[in-house]
C-alpha positions in Angstrom: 61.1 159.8 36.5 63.8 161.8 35.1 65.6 162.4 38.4 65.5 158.6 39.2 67.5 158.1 35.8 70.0 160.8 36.2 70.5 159.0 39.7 71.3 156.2 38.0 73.8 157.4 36.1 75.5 158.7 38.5 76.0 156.2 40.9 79.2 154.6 41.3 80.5 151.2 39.6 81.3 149.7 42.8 77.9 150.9 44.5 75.9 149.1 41.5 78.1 146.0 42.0 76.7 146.1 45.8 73.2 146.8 44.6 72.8 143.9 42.5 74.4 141.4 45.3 72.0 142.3 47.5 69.0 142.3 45.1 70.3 138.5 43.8 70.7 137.5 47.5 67.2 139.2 48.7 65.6 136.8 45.5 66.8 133.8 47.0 64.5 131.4 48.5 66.7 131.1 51.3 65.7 133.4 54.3 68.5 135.7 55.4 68.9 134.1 59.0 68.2 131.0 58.0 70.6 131.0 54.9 73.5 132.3 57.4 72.6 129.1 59.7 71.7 126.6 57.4 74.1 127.0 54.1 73.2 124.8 51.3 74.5 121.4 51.3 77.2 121.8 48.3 78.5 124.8 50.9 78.4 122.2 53.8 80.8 119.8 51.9 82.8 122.4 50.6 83.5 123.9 53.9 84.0 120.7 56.2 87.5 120.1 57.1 89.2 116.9 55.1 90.2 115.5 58.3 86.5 114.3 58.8 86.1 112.9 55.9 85.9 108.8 56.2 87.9 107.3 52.9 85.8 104.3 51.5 89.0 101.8 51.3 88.9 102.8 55.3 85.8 101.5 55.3 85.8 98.5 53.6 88.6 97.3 56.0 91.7 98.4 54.0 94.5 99.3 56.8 95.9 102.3 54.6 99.0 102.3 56.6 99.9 98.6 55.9 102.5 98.0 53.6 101.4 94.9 52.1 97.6 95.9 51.5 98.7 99.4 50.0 101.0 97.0 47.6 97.6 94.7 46.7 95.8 98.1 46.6 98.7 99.6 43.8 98.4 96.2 41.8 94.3 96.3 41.8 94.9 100.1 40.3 97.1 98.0 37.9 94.4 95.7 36.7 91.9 98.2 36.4 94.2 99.9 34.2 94.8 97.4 31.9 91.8 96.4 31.9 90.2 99.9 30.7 93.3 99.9 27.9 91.4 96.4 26.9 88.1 97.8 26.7 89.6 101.0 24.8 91.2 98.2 22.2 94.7 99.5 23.2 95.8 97.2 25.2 99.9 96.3 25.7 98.6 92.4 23.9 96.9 94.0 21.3 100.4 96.4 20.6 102.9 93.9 20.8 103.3 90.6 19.4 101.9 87.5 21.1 102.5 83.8 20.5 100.7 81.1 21.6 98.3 78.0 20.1 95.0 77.9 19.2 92.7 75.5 18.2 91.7 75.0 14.6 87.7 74.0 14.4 86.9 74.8 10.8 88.2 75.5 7.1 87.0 77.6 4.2 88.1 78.5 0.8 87.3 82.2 0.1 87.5 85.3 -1.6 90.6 87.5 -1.2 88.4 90.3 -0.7 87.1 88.8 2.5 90.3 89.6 3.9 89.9 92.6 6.1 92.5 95.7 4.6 94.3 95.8 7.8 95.0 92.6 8.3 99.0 91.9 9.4 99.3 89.1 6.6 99.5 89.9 3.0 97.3 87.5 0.1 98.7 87.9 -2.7 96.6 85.6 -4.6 92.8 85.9 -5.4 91.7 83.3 -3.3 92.6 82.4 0.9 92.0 80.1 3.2 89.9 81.1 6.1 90.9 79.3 9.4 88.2 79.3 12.2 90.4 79.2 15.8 89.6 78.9 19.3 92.2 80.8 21.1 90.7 80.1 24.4 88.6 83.4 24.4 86.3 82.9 21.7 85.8 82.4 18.1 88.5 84.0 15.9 89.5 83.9 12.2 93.2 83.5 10.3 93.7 84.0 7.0 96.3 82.1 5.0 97.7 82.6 1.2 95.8 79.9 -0.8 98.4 78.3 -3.1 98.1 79.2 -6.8 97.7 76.3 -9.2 98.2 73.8 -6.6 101.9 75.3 -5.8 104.5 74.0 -3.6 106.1 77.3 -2.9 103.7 78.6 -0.6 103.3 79.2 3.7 100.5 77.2 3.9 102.6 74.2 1.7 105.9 74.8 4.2 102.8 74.5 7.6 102.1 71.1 5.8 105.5 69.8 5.5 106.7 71.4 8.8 103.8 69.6 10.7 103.8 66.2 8.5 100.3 66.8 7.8 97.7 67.3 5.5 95.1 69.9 4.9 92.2 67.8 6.8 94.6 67.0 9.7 94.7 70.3 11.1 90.4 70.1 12.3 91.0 69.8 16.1 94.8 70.2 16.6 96.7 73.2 17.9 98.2 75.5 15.6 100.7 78.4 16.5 99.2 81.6 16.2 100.6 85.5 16.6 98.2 88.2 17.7 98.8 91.6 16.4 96.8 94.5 16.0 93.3 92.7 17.2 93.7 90.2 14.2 95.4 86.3 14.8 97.7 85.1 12.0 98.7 81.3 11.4 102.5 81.5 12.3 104.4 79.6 9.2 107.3 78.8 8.1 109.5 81.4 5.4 110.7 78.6 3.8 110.7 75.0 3.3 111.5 72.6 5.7 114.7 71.0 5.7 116.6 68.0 7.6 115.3 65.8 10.6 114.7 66.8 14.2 116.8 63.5 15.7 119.8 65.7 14.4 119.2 67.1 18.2 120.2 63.7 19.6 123.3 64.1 18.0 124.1 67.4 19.1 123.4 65.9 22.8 124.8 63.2 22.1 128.1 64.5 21.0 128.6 67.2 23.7 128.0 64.2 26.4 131.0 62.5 24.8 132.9 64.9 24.8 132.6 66.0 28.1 132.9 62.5 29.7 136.3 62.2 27.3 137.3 65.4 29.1 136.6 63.9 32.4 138.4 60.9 32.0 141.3 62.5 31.0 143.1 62.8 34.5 142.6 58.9 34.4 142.7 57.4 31.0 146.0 60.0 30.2 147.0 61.2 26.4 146.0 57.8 24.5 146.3 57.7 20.9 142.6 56.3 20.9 141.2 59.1 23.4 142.6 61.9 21.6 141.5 60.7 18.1 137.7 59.9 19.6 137.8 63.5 21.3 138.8 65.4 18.2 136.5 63.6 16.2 133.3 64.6 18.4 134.8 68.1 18.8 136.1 69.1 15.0 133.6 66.6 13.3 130.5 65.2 14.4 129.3 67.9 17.0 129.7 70.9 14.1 128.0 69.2 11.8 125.3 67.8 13.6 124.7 71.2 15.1 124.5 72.6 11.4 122.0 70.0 10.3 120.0 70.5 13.3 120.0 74.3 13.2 118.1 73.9 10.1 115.4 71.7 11.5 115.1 74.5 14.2 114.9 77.4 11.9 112.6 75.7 9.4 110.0 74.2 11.9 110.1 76.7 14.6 110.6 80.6 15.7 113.9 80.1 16.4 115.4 82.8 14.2 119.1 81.7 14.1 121.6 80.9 11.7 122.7 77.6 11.2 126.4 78.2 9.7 126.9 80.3 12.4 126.3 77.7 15.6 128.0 75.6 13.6 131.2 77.4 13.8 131.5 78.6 17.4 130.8 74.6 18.0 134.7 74.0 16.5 136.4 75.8 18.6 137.9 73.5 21.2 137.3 73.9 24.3 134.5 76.9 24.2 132.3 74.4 22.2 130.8 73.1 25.2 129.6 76.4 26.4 127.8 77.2 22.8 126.2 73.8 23.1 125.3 74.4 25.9 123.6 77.7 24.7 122.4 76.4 21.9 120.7 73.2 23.4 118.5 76.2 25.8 117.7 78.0 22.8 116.4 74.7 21.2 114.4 73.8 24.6 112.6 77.5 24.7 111.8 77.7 20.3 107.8 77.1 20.0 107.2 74.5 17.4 104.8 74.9 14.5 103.7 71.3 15.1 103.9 69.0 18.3 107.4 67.9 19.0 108.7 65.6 21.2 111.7 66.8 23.5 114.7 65.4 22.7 114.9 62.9 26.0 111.7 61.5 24.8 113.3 61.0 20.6 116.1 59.3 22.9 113.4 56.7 24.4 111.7 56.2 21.4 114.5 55.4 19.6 116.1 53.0 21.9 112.6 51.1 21.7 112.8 51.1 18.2 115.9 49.5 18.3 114.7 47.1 21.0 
């Protein structure tokens, strides 16, 4: 026994290294011959060449080298994409800012406290309303300030005025609603409504005169009566019905611009009927808090009223 230890001790690192492969390969269930012939199955996969391998889009009937299908195959990888952010509650929606309606099928009076903590919208008083939406995906709940003592000064009060509606009118109809964060907010005015949306037929209006005045020019010549029209539209009417109508925009849509200054570019002669121009595009793409009628259809209904 003593000589088999000091054999041990003696033998060399790389010899013991050798030794205990060949005992851990000797304990294997695998028979030497038939281990060398028949590798395991992991060792099979690993060792076959790539070129054998059949890829499962080849398969399916996805021509790899076609242009178009590897473009639909890049845009599926796309959807899945965004589709996993969704499902991780990350999604590019959920990050940004986005508008659109919703409809409003219920109405309670409760308790700030309800109010989740990181919701976008701020209740300052003790009480809110709680708006029940249908957004098109589901259920979903907006919260809104509830006015204190019955007060005027308040989003919900500027909604009211902005829509020409009360309280009870909003069941069924479409409201415009923001998404941020996961939560939907009530999109209101930040202050109160001001002027009349048939301001907008003026602003057409005027620009149309003046235009055709322009065009007539060559054949009507410098006339006392055509110049004195002309200025009128240009220096007069169309400024000021632009100002008057830039507040109706402001105060009953997301249009975010400023009033005095439209007004200004519109009295500059000559470049006025570019920044109408402008300015009537801008008033065709703002999202109104409340249904509004496009300003070809104010024109009809006013020439029936007056029929």
């Amino acid at each position: 026994m003593s000589y088999r230890v000091e054999h041990r001790c003696v033998v060399a690192e790389d010899e013991q290294s050798v030794e205990r492969t060949d005992e851990a390969d000797t304990g294997s269930d695998w028979p030497t011959d038939e281990r060398a012939s028949n590798p395991p199955a992991d060792e099979r996969e690993s060792s076959s060449p790539a070129d054998d391998e059949t890829d499962p889009l080849e398969e399916l009937g996805f021509d790899l080298d076609s242009q178009s299908e590897t473009d639909a195959l890049d845009a599926a990888a796309g959807s899945f994409v965004r589709l996993e952010g969704e499902l991780d509650g990350v999604d590019e929606a959920s990050a940004q800012r986005v508008r659109g309606r919703a409809l409003v099928s219920d109405a309670e009076r409760v308790d700030a406290s309800v109010v989740p903590e990181d919701y976008p919208l701020d209740i300052d008083s003790e009480e809110a309303l709680a708006l029940t939406l249908d957004p098109g995906a589901g259920e979903a709940t907006a919260y809104l300030d509830w006015p204190t003592d019955g007060g005027s000064e308040s989003p919900l009060r500027y909604l009211l005025d902005a829509t020409d509606s009360r309280l009870g009118d909003l069941y069924g109809e479409a409201v415009f609603v923001e998404r941020t964060g996961g939560h939907y907010v009530v999109v209101t005015p930040t202050e109160r409504p001001r002027s009349s949306g048939d301001w907008g037929l003026g602003v057409g209006g005027g620009h149309a005169v003046a235009a055709g005045l322009l065009a007539l020019l060559p054949f009507s010549g410098l006339s006392l009566p055509t110049v004195a029209l002309w200025l009128f539209v240009t220096v007069l009417w169309i400024p000021y019905a632009t100002y008057r109508d830039a507040w109706y925009l402001r105060t009953h849509s997301d249009w975010t611009g400023g009033p005095l200054f439209w007004a200004t570019l519109s009295t500059i002669p000559g470049l006025n009927l570019l920044v109408g121009a402008a300015y009537l595009r801008q008033r065709a793409r703002a999202r109104f808090f409340g249904e509004e009628p496009t300003l070809p259809a104010r024109a009809v209904a006013r020439v029936r009223n007056w029929l």
